[in-house]
Structures are given as C-alpha cells and as structure tokens.
C-alpha positions in Angstrom: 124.4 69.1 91.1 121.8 69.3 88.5 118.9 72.3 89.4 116.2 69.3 88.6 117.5 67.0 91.6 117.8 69.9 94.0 116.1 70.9 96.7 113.6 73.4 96.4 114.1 76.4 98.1 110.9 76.9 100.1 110.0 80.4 102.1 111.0 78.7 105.4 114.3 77.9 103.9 114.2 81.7 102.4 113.8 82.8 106.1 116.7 80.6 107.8 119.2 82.2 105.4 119.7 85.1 107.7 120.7 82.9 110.4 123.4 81.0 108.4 124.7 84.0 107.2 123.8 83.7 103.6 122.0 86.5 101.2 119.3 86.0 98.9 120.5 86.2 95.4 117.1 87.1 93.6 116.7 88.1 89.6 113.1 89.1 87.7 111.7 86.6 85.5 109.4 86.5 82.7 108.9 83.4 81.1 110.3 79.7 81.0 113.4 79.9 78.9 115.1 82.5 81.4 113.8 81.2 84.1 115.3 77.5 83.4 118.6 79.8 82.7 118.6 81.5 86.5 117.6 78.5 87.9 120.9 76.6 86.6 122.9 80.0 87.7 121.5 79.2 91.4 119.0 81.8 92.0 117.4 81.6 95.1 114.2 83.1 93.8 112.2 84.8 91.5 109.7 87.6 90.7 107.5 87.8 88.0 107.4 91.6 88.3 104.9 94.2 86.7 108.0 95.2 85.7 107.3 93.4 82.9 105.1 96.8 81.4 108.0 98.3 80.8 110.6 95.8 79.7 109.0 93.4 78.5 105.8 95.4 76.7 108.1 98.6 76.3 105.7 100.8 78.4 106.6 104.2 80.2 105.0 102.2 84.0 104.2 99.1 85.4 100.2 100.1 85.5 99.2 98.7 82.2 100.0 95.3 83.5 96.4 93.3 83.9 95.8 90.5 86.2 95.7 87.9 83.5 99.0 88.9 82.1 100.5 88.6 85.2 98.8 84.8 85.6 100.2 84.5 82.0 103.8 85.0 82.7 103.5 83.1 86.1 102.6 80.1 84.3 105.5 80.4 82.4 108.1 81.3 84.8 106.7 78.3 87.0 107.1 76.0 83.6 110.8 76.9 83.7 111.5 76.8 87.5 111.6 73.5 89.4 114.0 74.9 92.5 113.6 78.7 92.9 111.0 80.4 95.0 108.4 81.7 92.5 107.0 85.2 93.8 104.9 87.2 91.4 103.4 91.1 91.8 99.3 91.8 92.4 99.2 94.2 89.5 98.0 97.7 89.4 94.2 97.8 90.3 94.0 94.1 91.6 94.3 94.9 95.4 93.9 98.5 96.0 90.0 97.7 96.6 90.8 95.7 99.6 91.5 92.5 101.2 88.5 90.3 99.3 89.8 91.8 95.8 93.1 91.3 96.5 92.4 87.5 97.5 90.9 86.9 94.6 93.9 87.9 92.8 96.2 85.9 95.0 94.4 82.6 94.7 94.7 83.3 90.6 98.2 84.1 90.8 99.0 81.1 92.9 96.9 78.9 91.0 99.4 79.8 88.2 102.3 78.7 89.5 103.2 81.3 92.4 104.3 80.5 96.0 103.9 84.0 97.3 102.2 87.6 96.2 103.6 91.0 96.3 102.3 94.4 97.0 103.2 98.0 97.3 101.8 100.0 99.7 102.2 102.1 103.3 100.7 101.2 106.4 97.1 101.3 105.0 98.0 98.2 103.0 98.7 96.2 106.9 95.1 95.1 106.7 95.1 93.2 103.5 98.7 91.9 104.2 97.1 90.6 107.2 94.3 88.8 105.4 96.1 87.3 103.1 98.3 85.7 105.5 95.6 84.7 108.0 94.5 82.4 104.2 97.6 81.0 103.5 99.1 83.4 101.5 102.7 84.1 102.0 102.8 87.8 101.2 106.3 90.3 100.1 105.5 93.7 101.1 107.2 96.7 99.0 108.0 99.7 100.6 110.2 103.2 99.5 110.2 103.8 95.8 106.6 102.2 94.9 106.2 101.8 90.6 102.3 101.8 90.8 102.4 105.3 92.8 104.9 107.2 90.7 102.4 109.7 89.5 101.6 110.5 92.8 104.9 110.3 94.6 106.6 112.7 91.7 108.6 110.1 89.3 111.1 107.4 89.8 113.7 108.9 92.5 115.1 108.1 96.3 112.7 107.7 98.9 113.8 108.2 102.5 116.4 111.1 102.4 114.0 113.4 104.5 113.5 112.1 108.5 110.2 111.7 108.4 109.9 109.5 104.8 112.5 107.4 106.3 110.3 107.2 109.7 107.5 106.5 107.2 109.5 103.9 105.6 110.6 102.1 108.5 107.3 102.3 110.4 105.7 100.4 107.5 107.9 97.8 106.9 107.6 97.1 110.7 103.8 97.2 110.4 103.6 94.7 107.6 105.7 92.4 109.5 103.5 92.7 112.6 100.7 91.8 109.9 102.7 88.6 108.5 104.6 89.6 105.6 107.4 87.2 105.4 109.5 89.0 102.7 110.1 93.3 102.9 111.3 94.6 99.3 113.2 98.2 99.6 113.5 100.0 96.5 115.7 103.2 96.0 116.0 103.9 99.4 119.5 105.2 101.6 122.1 102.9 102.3 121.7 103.6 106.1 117.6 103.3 106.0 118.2 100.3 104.0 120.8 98.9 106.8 118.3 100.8 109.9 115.3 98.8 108.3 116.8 95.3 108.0 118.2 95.3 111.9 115.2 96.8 113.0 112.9 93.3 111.7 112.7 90.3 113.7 111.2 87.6 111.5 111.0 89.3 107.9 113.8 89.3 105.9 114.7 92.4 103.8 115.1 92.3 100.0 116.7 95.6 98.5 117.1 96.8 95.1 119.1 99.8 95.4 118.9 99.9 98.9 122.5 99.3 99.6 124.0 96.2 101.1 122.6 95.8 104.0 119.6 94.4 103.2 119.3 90.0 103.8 118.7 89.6 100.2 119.0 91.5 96.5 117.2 91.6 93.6 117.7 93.3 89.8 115.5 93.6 86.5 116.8 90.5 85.0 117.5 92.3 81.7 119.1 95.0 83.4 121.7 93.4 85.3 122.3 91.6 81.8 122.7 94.5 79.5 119.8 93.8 77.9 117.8 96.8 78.7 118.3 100.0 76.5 118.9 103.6 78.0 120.1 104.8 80.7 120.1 102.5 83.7 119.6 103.5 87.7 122.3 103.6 89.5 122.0 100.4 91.4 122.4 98.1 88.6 125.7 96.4 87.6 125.8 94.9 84.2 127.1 91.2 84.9 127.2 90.6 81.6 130.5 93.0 80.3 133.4 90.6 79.7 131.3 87.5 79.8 130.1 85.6 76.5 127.3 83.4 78.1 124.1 84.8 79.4 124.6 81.8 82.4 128.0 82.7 83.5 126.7 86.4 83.9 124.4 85.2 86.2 126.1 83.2 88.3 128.5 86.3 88.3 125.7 88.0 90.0 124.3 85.0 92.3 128.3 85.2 93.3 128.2 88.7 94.2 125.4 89.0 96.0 126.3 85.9 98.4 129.7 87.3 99.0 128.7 91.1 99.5 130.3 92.4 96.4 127.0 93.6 95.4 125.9 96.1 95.9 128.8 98.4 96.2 129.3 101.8 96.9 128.8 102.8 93.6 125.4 101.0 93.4 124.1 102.9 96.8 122.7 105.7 97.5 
C-alpha cells in the first residue's frame, strides 16, 4: 500500500500495539527527504532528536541545540511524514525552568508539526510532565542515560548497574506514568532493568535504545543504524545498511527486525 493512503499511526494506536503483540519500530529524523524515506520503510514513528547537535551539526552534546532549531527540523520532518507519529525533543534549557517554560516550548514544537514532546529528567521532572498532559500535550519521558546531563552524570556510559540507580530508574519511569506520560524512552540501561521496567508499567509503553529487547518499542540514530555516522559506534547499534545497496531496504531491514525481535540481540545489550 502506498505510505500516502495509509493510516496514520496515532498515539492511541502507538499504545494498543502492546496488546496485539507488535513492537514499535522507531528511527530519528531530521528533515523531509529521510523522513519521506522511513516513512515508505514503515516506521511507526519518529523523533526529531537534539541528537541532531551532534550528527547533524557535528557537536561533542546535544546542549547547543536551541528551541528554534528544534521547531526548524520539526517542520521539516512533518513536511516529509504523512503516516508516522512525529515526536520531537524540548531542547536543552527550554523546560528545566518549569512547567510554564516548558509549555511554551511544547505549543512551538507542536505548532511545527509535532504530535508529542520529549524530556529527560528524574522524578523532579513529574510535575511538568503532569502539566503538560493536564493541556493536551502527549508527553515521552526519558529516563537512564540522559544526553543533556552528561556533564553531570560522568559521560555517556550504562545507567542502572548499581541497585539503587536501577531503583532510581524504575521509580521514575513509574512516577512519570502516574503523571501521564504516554511513551517511557530507556537509554543505555541493563537488559533486565530494561525488561523489569517495561512489565512493571500499566498504560506507558516503553521505548529502549540500548536497553535490550524487552522494551514495547526501539529506536536508533537514524544515521547510525545506516552507517552513516563516523567513529566508533555504541554497542547497541546494528548497521542495517552492510550488504544492502538502497538506503530504503536497510530500513525496512530494521523495521523487520525490530517487529520480529531480532533486534536487539545479545550483542546489542548490555
């Protein structure tokens, strides 16, 4: 079927995959051409992630991403996707205030194209989850390895190997349900933290990226599971790309391996 006469996937629909058993096959995005590209592939969704810092503007973080850059490539991304959930990050310094600051940059992400918002944070960040939602804005909550606190935290590495970070980890992804996030992302996390955290939530589905394969859905750096990223990658990334010639089948590769639990394999967990 053509992507243009398909349904759109709405967060509702997101929600109900658990129950019929299917994952949620989710890439980064960045602007209209690749986003056109993963929604032929059948990505479920996408997220135009501060991510973009370092991939996209070849920075060493994510915290040099500004608000209007991250309206910028939403517009674009929502230009290219007429099927796929459309999920962009609050940037760096556009929430941290508090709920009124980060509504304001909700509303201006939305207003570009997004159908839901994502933030980092612990259990201080229930309140604004909980004010977004109580507005009409479907919220993703990210929890374990957080970007925007790396220089607090110690540097990109696992999160939740010690009992009381993985009680820490847990406890807030349950507290940001309670507060009405819809979506929990888990990043660099334990397999069995990953697997503990998913069965322990009722309503909100879990989204991991490198958080073993547990999790209800699973998401990659676009240009990473594509080879296209240079360095050394993490651990959790697969490049679907080796032995294919067309970006498109590479994705599908991906969407494929993600639906069928092929992804993330051992290899690809810690």
């Amino acid at each position: 079927m053509n992507w243009e006469q398909s349904a759109r996937v709405t967060l509702p629909g997101l929600l109900k995959m658990r129950v019929a058993g299917e994952r949620i096959a989710m890439l980064t995005a960045y602007d209209a051409s690749f986003a056109a590209l993963l929604e032929r592939a059948g990505v479920d969704a996408m997220l135009v992630g501060d991510s973009l810092g370092m991939v996209v503007k070849g920075g060493r973080d994510t915290l040099a991403v500004s608000l209007e850059e991250a309206c910028y490539h939403t517009r674009c991304v929502a230009a290219g996707a007429g099927r796929a959930l459309v999920i962009a990050d609050l940037p760096f310094g556009s929430y941290q205030a508090g709920p009124e600051q980060a509504m304001g940059a909700a509303a201006r992400l939305m207003a570009s194209g997004a159908q839901m918002v994502k933030l980092e944070g612990g259990e201080a960040m229930a309140a604004t989850v909980r004010f977004l939602t109580e507005r009409g804005v479907p919220v993703c909550a990210h929890t374990g390895l957080m970007p925007q606190a790396v220089y607090q935290t110690g540097g990109y590495r696992v999160r939740g190997k010690s009992e009381g970070e993985a009680d820490a980890i847990r406890r807030s992804a349950l507290v940001f349900e309670a507060a009405g996030a819809a979506l929990v992302f888990l990043e660099c996390v334990p397999r069995g933290l990953g697997k503990l955290v998913t069965e322990s939530l009722k309503r909100a589905r879990t989204v991991g990226i490198g958080a073993g394969p547990d999790c209800d859905g699973q998401i990659l750096v676009c240009y990473d599971a594509l080879g296209i990223t240079p360095g050394q990658l993490p651990r959790f990334v697969r490049n679907f790309m080796d032995g294919m010639g067309v970006l498109e089948d590479a994705v599908r590769r991906y969407v494929s391996a993600v639906k069928s639990g092929e992804f993330p394999a051992a290899e690809h967990s810690y």
